[in-house]
N, C-alpha and C positions, 0 to 999 in steps of 0.2 A: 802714539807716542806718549813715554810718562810727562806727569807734569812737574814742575819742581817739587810741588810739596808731595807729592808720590816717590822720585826720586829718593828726595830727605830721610821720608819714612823705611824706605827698601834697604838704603845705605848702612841705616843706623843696625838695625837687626837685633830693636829689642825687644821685654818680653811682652811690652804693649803692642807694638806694631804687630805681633805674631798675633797677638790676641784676635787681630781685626780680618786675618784673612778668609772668614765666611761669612762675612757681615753684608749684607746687601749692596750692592753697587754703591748706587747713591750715599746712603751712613758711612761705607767706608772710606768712600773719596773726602766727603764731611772730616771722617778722624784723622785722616792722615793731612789735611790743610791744615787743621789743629794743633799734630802732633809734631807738623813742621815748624808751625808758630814755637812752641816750648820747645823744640830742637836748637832754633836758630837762637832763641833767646838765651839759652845756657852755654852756647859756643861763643857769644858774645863777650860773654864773664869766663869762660876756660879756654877759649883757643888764643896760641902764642900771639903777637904782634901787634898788640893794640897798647896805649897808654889808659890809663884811669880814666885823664878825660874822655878819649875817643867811647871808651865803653860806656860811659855814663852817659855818651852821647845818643850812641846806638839805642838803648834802653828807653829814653826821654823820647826817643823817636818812632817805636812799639808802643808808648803809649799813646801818642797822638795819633796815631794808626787805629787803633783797636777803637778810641772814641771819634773817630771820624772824622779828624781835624789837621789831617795834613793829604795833601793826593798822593799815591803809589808809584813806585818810580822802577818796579820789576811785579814779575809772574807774580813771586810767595807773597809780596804786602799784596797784592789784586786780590788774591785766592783769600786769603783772612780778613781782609775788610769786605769782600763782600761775603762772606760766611757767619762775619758779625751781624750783617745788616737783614743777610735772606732768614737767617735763623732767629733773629732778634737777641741776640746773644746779651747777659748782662757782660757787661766790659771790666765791670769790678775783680772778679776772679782772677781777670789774666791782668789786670790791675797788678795784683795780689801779686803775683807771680811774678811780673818781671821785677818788683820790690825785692822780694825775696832772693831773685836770684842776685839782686845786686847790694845785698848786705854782702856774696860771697867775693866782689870785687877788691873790697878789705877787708877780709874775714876777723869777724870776731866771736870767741868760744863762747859759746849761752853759758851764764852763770848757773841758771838751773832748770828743771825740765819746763816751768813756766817758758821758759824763753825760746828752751829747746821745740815745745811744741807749738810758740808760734810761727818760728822757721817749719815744723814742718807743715804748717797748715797753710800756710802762702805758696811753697812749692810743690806740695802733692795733695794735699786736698782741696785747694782750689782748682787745681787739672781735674780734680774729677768732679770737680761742681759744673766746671765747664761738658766736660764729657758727657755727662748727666743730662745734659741738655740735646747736646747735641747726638747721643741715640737716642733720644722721645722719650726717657722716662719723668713723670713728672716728678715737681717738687717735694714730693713725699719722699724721694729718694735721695735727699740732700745729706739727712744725718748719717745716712749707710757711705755714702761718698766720705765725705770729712772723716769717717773712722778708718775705714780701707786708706784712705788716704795717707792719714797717720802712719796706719800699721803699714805701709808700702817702703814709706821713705826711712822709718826706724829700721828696716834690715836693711836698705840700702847702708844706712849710715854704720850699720852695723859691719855688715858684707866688708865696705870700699873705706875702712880707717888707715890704712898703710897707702891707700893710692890720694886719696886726700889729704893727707899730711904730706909725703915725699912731693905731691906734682903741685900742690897750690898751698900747702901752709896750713891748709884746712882744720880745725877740731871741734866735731859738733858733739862728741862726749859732756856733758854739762860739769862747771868747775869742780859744783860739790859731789856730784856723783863720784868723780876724780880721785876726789881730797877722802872722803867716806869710805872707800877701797883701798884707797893707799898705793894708786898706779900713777905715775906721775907723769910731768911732761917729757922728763928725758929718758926715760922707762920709754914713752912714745916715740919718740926720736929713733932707737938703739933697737927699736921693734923687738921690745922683752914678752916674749907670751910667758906669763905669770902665772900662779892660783891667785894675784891679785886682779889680774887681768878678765880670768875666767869668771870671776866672779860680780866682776862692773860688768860683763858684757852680758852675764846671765840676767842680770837686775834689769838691764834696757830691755832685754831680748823678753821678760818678763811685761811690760811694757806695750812692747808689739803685739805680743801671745791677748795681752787681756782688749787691745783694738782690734784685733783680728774676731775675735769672740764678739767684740759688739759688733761690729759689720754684718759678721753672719745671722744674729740673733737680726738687728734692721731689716736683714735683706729676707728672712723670713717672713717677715710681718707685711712688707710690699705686696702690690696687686699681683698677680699673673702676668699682665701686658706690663709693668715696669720691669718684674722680675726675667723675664725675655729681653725686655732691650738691652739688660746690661749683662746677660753673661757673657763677654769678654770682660767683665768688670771680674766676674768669678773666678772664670780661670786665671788672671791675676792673681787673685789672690790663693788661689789653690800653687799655683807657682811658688811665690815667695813664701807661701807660709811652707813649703817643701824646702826653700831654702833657707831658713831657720830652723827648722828643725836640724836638715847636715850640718848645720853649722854647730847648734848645739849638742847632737850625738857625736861631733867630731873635737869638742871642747875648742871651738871658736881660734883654731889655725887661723887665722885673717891676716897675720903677719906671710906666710908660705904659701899660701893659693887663696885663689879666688873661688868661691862657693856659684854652685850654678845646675841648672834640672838639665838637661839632654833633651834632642829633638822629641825625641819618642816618648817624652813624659810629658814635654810640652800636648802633644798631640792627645795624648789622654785625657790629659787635665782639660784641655778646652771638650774632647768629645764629651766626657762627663759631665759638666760645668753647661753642654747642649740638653743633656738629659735632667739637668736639677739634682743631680751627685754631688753635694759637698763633701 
């Protein structure tokens, strides 16, 4: 029988979880307790029927979890406090994390990319600080994390602009980047694809392209045995940086579909990313 945080993971059908399915038993049961933790924490902040408070409650109450200071009251808090405790997990990261996701409770647009990239470093580079740990590679592999990281959640944001503004109000385009292009807020509203448009999303997408470049050049430099534990870390990013690309050969449609690799590219990318093919 699944477990809830197995469940979580199976339901979701993203491109992490795809990532983990040849990873050792044990590691992958580890990512998916994990990845149900950062599941549940983000459904918190985006799924219907909750008030401000109750969310901020929910939140305050993943923290006291994660640091060991409140008892588990179902399976998923069981499975994640003790995967905090068996793996020695630092608690700071998913600290980090549920912060971050709960700036999105009341969203507010990063003035500039300072800002922009400390939202992205609390919600995608902290998961892979955690991650990082939790497939055994060691601390040398932190600054390859924080940059995949980066570069992970910049095409998200890049990808998901029209679903983020229509479904939560969302804008993490940063103000001056905005004002610098000359794309505006009700250009966003009215979903105008522009050569003003194409041209802020080239700048971000520029952005992603040069963390995507540091990641790989980090992840070169690592051992053998780290660089093993993390290729699902690889084929992630062999993923998304395929989906920046369509995006940018396709002049960043993000208003009329949603950008995305196909099973059988998925499949590549991880065989690849098995053999040390970047």
């Amino acid at each position: 029988m699944s477990s809830q945080s197995e469940e979580i993971t199976r339901k979701a059908k993203s491109n992490l979880a795809f990532t983990l399915i040849d990873l050792p038993e044990t590691e992958r049961r580890h990512m998916a307790e994990f990845y149900a933790f950062c599941r549940t924490v983000d459904d918190i902040v985006d799924e219907p029927g909750m008030t401000s408070e109750q969310r901020h409650a929910a939140l305050d109450r993943w923290k006291l979890l994660v640091q060991g200071q409140v008892e588990v009251a179902n399976e998923l808090e069981g499975d994640v406090v003790r995967l905090v405790r068996e793996l020695e997990l630092d608690p700071g990261p998913m600290i980090e994390l549920i912060e971050g996701c709960r700036c999105d409770i009341l969203p507010k647009q990063p003035q500039n990319r300072q800002e922009l990239l400390e939202y992205t470093y609390r919600v995608a580079s902290c998961v892979g600080l955690t991650s990082t740990k939790i497939l055994g590679a060691s601390e040398a592999a932190f600054p390859y994390a924080v940059a995949l990281g980066h570069a992970l959640q910049l095409v998200n944001i890049i990808r998901d602009i029209a679903e983020d503004y229509k479904k939560h109000g969302r804008v993490y385009l940063p103000t001056e980047d905005m004002v610098a292009f000359s794309y505006t807020m009700e250009d966003l509203a009215q979903g105008i694809h522009s050569p003003q448009l194409q041209s802020l999303l080239e700048y971000e997408a520029a952005l992603a392209t040069k963390f995507f470049r540091e990641a790989e050049g980090l992840y070169a430099q690592l051992s053998a045995k780290d660089r093993n534990a993390l290729i699902p870390t690889l084929a992630m990013a062999m993923i998304y940086g395929k989906i920046l690309e369509k995006m940018k050969a396709d002049g960043f449609h993000v208003f009329a579909k949603r950008y995305r690799v196909n099973m059988f590219q998925k499949l590549w990318y991880l065989f690849r990313a098995r053999l040390g093919i970047s």
